[in-house]
TIMARDREN-718929 format. One line per 5 residues: for each residue x, y, z of N, C-alpha, C, CB. Coordinates in Angstrom, 1 decimal. Glycine has a CB too. Example, Ala and Ser with C-alpha at 12.3 -4.5 7.8 and 13.67 -1.06 7.14 Angstrom:
2
13.2:-5.7:7.8:12.3:-4.5:7.8:13.2:-3.3:7.8:11.3:-4.5:9.0  12.8:-2.2:7.1:13.7:-1.1:7.1:12.9:0.0:7.9:14.1:-0.6:5.7;
***
This chain:
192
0.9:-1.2:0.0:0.0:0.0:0.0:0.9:1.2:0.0:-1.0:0.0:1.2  0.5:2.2:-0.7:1.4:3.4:-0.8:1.0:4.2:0.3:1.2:4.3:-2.2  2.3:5.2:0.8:2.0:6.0:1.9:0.8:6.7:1.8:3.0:6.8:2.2  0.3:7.5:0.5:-0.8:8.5:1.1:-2.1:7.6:1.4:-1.3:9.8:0.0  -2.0:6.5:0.2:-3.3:5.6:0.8:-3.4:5.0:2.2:-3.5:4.4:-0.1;
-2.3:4.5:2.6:-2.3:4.2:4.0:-2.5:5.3:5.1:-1.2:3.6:4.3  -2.1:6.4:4.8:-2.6:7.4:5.3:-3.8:8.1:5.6:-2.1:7.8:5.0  -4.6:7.7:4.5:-5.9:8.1:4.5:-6.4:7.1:5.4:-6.6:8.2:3.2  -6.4:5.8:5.0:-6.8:4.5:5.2:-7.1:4.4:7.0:-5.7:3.3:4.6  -5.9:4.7:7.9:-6.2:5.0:9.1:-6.4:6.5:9.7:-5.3:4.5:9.8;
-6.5:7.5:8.8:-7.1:8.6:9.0:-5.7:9.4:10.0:-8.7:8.3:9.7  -6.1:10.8:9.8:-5.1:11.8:10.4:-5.2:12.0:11.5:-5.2:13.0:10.0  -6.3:11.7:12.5:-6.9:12.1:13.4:-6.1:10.7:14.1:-8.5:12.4:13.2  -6.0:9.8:13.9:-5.3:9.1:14.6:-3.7:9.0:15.4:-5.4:8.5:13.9  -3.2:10.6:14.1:-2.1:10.8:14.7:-2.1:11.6:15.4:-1.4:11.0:14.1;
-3.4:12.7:15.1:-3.2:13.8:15.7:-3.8:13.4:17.5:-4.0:15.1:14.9  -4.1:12.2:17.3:-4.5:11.6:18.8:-3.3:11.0:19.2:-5.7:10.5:18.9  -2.8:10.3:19.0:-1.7:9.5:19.4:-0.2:10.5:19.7:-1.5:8.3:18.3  0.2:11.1:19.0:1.3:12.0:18.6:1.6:12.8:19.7:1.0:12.8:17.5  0.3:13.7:20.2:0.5:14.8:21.2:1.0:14.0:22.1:-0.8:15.6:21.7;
0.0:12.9:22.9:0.7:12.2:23.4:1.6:11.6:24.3:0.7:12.3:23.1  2.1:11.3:23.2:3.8:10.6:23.5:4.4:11.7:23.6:4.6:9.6:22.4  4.6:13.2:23.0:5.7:13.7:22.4:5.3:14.4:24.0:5.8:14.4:20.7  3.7:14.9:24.4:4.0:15.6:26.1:4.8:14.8:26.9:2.6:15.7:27.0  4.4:13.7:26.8:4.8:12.9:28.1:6.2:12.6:28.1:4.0:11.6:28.2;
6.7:12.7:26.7:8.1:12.0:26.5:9.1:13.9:27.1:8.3:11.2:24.1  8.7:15.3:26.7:8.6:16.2:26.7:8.9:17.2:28.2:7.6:16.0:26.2  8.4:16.1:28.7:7.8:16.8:29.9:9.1:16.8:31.0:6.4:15.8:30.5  9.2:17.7:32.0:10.5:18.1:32.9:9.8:17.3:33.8:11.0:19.8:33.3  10.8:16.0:34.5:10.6:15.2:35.8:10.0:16.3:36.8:12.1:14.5:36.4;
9.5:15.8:37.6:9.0:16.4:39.0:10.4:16.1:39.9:7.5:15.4:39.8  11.0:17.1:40.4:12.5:17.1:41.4:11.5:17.4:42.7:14.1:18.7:40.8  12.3:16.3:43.4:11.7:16.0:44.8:13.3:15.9:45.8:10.4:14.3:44.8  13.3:17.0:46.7:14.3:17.0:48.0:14.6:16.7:49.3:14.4:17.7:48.1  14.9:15.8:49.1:14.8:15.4:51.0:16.4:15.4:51.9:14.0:13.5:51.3;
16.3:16.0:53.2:17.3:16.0:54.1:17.9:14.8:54.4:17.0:16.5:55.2  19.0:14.9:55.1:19.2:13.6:56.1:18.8:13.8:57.4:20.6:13.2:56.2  17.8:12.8:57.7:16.9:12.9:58.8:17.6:12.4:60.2:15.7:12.0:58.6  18.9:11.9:60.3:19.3:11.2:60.9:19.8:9.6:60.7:18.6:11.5:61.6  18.9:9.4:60.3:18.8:7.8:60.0:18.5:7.1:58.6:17.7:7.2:60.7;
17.7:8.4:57.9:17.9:7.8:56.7:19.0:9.4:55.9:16.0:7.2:55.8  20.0:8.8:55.2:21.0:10.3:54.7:20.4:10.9:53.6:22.7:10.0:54.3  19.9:10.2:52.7:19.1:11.0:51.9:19.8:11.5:50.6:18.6:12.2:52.7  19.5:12.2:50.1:20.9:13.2:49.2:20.7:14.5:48.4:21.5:12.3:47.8  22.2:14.9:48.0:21.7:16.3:47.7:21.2:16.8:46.2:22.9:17.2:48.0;
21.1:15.3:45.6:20.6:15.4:44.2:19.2:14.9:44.5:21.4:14.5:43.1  18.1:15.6:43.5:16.8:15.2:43.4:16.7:14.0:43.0:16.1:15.8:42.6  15.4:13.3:43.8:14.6:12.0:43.3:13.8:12.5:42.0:13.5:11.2:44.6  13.6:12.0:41.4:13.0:12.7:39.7:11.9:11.4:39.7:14.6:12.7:37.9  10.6:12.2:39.3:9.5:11.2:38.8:8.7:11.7:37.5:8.5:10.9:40.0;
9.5:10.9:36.7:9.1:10.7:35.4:7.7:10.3:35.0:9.9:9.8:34.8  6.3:11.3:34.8:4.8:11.2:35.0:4.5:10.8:33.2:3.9:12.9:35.6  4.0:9.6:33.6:3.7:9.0:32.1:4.5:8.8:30.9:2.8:9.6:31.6  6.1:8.5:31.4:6.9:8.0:30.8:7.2:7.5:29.2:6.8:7.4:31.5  5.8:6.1:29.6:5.8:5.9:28.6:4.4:4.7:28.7:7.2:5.6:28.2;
4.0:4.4:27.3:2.6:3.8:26.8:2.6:2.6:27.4:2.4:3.7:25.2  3.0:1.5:27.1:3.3:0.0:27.0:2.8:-0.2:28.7:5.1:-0.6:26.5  2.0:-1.0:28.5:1.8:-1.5:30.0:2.3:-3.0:30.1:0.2:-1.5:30.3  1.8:-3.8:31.4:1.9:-5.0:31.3:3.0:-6.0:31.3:1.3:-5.0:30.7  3.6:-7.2:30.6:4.6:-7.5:30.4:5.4:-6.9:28.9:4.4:-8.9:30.5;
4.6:-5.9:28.4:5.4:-5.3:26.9:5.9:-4.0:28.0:4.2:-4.8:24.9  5.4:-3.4:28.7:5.8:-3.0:29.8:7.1:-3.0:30.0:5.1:-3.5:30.6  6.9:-4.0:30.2:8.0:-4.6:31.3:9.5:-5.1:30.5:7.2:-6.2:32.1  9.4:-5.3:29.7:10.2:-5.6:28.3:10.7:-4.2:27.7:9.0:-6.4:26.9  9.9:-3.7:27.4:10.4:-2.0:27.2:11.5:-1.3:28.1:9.1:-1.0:27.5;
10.8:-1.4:29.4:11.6:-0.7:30.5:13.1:-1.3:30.1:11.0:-0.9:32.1  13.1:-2.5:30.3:14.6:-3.4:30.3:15.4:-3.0:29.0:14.4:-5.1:30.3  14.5:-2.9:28.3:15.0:-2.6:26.8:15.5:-1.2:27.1:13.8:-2.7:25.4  15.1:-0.1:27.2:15.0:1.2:27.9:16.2:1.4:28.3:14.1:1.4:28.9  16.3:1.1:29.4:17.2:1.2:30.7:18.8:0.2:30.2:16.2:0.2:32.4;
18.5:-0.9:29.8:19.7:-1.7:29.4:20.6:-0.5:28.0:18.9:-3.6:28.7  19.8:0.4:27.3:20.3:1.1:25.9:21.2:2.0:26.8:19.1:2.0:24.8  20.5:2.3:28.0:21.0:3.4:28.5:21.8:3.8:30.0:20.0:4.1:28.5  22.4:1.9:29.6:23.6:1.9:30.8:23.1:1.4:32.2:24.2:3.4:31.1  21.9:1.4:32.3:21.6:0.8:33.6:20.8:-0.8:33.5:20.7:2.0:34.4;
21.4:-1.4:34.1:21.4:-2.5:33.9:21.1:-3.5:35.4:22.8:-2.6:33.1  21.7:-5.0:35.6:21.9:-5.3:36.5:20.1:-5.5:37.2:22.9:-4.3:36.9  18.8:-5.5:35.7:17.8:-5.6:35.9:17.1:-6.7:37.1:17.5:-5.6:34.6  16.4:-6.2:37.6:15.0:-7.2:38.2:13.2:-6.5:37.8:15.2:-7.0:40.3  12.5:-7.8:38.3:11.2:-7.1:38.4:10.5:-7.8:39.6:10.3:-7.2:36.9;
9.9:-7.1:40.1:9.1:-7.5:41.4:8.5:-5.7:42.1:10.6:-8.6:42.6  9.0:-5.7:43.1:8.1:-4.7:43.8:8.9:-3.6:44.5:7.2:-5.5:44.9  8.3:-2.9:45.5:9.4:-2.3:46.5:9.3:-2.8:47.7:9.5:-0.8:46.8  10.0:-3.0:48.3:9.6:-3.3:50.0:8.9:-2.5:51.0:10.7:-3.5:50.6  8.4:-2.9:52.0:7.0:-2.4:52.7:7.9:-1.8:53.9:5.7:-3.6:53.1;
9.3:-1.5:53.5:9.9:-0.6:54.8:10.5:0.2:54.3:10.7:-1.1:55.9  11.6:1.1:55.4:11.8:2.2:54.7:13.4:1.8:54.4:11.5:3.6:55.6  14.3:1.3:53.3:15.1:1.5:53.2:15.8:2.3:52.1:15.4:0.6:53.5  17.2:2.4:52.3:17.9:3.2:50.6:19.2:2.3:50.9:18.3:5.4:50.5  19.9:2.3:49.2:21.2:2.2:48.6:22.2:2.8:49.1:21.3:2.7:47.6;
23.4:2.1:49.2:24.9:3.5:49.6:25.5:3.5:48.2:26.5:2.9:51.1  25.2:2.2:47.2:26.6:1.7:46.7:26.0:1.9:45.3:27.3:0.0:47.3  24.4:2.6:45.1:24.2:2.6:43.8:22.9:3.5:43.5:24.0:1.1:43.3  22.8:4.6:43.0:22.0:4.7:42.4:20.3:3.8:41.8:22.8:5.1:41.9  19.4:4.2:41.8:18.3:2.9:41.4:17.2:3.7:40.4:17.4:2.2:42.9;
16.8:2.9:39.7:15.7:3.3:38.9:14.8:2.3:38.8:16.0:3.7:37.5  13.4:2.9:39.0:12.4:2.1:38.9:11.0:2.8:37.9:12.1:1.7:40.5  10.8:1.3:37.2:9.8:2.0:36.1:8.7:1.1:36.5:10.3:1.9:34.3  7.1:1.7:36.3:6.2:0.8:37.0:5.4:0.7:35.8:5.5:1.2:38.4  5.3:-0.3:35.4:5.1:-1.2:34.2:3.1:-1.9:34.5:6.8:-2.6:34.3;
3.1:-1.6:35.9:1.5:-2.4:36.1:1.0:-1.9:37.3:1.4:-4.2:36.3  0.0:-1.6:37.4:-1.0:-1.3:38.6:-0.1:0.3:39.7:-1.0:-3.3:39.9  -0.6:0.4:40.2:-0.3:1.8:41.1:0.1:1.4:42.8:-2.0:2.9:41.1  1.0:2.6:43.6:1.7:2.6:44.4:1.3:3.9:45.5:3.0:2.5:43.6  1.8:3.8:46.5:1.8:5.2:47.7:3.1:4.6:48.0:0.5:5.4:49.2;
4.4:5.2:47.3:5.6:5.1:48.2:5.8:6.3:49.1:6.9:4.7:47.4  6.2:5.9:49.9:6.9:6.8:50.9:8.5:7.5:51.2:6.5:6.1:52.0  8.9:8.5:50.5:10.3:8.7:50.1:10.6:9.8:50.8:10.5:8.9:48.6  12.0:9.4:51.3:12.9:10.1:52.2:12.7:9.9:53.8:12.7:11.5:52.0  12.2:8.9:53.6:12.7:8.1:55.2:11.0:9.2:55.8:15.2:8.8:56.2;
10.9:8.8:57.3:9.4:9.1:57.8:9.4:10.4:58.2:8.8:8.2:59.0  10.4:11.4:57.7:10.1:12.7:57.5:9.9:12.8:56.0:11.2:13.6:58.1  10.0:12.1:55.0:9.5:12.7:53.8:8.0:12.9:53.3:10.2:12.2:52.8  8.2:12.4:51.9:6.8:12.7:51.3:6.2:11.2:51.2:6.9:13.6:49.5  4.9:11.5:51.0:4.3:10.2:50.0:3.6:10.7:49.0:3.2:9.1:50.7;
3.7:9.7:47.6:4.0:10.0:46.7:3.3:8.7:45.6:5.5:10.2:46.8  2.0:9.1:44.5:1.4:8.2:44.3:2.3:7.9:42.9:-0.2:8.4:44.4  2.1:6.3:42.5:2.7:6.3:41.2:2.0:5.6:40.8:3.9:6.0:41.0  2.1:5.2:39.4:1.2:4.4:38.8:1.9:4.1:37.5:-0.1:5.0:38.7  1.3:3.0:36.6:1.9:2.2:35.3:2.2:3.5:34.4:0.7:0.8:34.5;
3.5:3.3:33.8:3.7:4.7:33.4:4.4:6.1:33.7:2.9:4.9:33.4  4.5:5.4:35.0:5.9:6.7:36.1:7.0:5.8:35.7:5.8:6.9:38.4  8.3:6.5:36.0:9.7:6.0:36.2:9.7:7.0:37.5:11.0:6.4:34.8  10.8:6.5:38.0:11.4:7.3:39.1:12.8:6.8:39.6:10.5:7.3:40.1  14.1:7.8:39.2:15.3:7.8:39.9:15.6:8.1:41.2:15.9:8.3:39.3;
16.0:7.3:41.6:16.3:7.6:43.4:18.0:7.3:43.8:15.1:6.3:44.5  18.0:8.7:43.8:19.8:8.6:44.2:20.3:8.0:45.2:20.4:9.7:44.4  21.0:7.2:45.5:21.8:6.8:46.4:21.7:7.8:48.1:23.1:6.9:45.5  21.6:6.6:48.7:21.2:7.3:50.2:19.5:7.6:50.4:22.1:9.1:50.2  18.5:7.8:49.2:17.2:8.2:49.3:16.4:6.9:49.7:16.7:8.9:47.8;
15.7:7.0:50.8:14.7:6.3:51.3:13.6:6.3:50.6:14.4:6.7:52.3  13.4:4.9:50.4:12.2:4.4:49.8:11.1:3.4:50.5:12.8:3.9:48.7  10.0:3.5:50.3:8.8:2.3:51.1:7.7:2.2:50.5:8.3:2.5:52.5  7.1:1.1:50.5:5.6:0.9:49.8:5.1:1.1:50.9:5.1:-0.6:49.1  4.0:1.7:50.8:2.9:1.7:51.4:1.4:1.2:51.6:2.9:2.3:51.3;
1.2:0.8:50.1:0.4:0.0:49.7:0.6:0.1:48.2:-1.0:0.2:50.3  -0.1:-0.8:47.3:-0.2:-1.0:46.1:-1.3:-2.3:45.6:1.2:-1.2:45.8  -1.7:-1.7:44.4:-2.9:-2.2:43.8:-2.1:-3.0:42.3:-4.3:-0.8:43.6  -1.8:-3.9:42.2:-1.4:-4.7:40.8:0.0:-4.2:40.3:-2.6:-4.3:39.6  0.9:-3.5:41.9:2.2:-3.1:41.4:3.1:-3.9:40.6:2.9:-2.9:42.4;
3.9:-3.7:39.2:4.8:-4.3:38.7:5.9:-3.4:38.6:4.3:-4.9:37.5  7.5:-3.2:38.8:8.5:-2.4:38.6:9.4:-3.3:37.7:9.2:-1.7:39.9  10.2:-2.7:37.7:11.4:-3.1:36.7:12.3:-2.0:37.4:11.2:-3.0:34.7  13.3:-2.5:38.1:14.3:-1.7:38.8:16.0:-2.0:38.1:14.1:-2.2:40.6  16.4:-0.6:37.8:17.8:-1.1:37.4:19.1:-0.1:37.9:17.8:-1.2:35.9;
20.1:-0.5:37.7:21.3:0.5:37.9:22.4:1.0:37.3:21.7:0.1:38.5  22.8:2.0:37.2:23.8:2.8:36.1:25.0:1.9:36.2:24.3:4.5:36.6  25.7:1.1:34.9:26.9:0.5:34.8:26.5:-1.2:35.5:28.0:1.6:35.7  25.1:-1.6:36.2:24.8:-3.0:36.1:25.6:-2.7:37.8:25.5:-4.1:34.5  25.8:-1.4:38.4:26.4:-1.7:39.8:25.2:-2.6:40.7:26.8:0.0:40.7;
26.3:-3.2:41.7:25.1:-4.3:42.8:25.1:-3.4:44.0:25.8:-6.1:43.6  24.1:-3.1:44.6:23.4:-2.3:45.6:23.6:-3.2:46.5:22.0:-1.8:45.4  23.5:-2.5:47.9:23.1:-3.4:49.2:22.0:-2.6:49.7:24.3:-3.8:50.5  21.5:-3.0:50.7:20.3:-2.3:51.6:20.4:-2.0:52.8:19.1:-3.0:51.7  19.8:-1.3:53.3:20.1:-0.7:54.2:19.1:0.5:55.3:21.1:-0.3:53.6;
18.6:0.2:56.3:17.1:0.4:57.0:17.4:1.6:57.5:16.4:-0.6:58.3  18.3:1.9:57.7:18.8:3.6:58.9:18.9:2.7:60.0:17.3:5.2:59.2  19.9:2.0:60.6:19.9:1.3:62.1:21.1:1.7:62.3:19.7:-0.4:62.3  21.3:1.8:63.8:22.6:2.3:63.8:23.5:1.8:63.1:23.1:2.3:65.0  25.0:1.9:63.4:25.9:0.8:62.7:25.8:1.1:61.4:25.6:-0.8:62.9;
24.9:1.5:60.5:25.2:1.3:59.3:26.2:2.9:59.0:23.7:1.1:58.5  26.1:4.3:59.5:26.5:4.8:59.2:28.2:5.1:60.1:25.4:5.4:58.9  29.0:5.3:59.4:29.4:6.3:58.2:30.0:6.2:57.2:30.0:7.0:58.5  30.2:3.8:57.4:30.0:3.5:56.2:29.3:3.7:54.7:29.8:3.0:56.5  28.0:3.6:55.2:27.5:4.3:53.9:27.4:5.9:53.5:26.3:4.0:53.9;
27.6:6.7:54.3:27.2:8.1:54.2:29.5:8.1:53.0:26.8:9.2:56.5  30.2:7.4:53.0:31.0:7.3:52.4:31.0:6.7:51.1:31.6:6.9:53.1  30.4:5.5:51.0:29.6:4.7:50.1:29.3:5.7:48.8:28.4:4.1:50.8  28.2:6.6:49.8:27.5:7.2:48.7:28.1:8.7:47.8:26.0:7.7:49.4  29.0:9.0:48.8:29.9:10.3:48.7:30.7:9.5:47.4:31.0:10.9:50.4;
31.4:8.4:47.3:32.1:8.1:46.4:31.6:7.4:44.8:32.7:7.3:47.2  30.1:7.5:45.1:29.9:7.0:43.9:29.2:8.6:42.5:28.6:5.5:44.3  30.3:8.0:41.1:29.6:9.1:40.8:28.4:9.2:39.7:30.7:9.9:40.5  28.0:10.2:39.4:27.1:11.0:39.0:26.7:9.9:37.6:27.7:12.7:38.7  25.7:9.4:37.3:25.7:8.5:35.9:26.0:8.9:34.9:24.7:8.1:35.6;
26.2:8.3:33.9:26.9:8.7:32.8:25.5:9.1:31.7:28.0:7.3:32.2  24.7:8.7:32.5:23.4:8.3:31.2:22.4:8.5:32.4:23.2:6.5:30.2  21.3:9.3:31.2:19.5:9.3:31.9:19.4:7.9:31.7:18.0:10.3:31.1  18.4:7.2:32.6:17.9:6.1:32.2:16.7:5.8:31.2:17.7:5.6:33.3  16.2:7.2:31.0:15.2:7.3:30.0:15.7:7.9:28.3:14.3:8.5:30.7;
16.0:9.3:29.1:16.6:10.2:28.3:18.2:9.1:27.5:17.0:11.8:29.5  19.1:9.2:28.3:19.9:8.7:27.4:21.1:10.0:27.8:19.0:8.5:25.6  21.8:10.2:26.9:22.7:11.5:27.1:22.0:12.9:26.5:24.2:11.3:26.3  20.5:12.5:26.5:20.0:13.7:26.2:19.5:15.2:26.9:19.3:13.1:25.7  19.0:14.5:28.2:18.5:15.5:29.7:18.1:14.2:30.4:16.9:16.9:29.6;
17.5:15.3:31.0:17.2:14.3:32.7:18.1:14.3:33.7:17.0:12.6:32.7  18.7:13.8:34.3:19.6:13.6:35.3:21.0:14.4:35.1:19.8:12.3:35.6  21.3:13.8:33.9:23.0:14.0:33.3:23.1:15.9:33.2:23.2:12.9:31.2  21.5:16.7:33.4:21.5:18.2:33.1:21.1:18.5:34.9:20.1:18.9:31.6  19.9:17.5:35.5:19.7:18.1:36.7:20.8:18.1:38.1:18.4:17.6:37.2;
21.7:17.0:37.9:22.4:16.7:38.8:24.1:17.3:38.7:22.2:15.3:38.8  24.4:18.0:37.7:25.7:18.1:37.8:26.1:19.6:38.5:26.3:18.0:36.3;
***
């Protein structure tokens, strides 16, 4: 079939529905979210960024995307499953998580921060040191990954853990790559 006939064939309006879109959502400046070190959880001085409707694909193409996504763009070292129902954070890695199914209330920056709804269709980078917790969730699916495929440990805010990690996190640096963006924006423009 030739382009104008196929063009007609599914009509203009289809683009002019679909097109806006992707190109807002793809478009659009993360939400930069700041939290202290509360004592127990350290937190950091770069924004947690939440990427609002990311992207289309739900489900397991979802879930395939993100990896595909994230693996182009250096972060690697993939899982999929959930967040945990307490409050912990990373020393040793940066994290990204893309939510690929159903919706979330995490709770970020340890129990002085925010809570924070997400749903299939958010990403969200969380820098090293940033407290993270589910709160509840309705059909959650993530795909969580890390810049350079680094291995993370965990870590609740209990004594003992610090000043190990508050070193941890001081030493790791800045990603080379958005996990979305790519070397285009996002992180690689908000964080330096």
């Amino acid at each position: 079939m030739q382009r104008k006939k196929f063009l007609s064939f599914i009509g203009v309006s289809f683009f002019s529905a679909v097109i806006p879109k992707v190109m807002s959502a793809q478009s659009s400046k993360p939400e930069e979210l700041f939290f202290k070190d509360d004592g127990m959880i350290p937190n950091s001085k770069y924004p947690l960024l939440v990427y609002r409707g990311a992207f289309g694909a739900k489900g397991m193409d979802g879930a395939a995307w993100l990896e595909q996504k994230f693996a182009a763009n250096n972060w690697t070292n993939s899982w999929r499953n959930g967040v945990y129902p307490f409050h912990h954070y990373h020393s040793t890695s940066h994290e990204v998580l893309g939510i690929y199914s159903g919706s979330a209330l995490l709770h970020l920056g340890g129990e002085k921060g925010q809570k924070v709804e997400v749903r299939a269709g958010d990403i969200i980078v969380i820098p090293a040191g940033v407290g993270h917790k589910n709160l509840g969730s309705d059909g959650l699916g993530v795909v969580g990954a890390y810049p350079d495929g680094r291995s993370w440990d965990l870590n609740k805010g209990l004594p003992g853990e610090r000043p190990k990690t508050d070193q941890n996190i001081a030493a790791l640096p800045v990603p080379s790559m958005d996990p979305l963006w790519g070397k285009e924006k996002g992180l690689i423009k908000i964080w330096i």
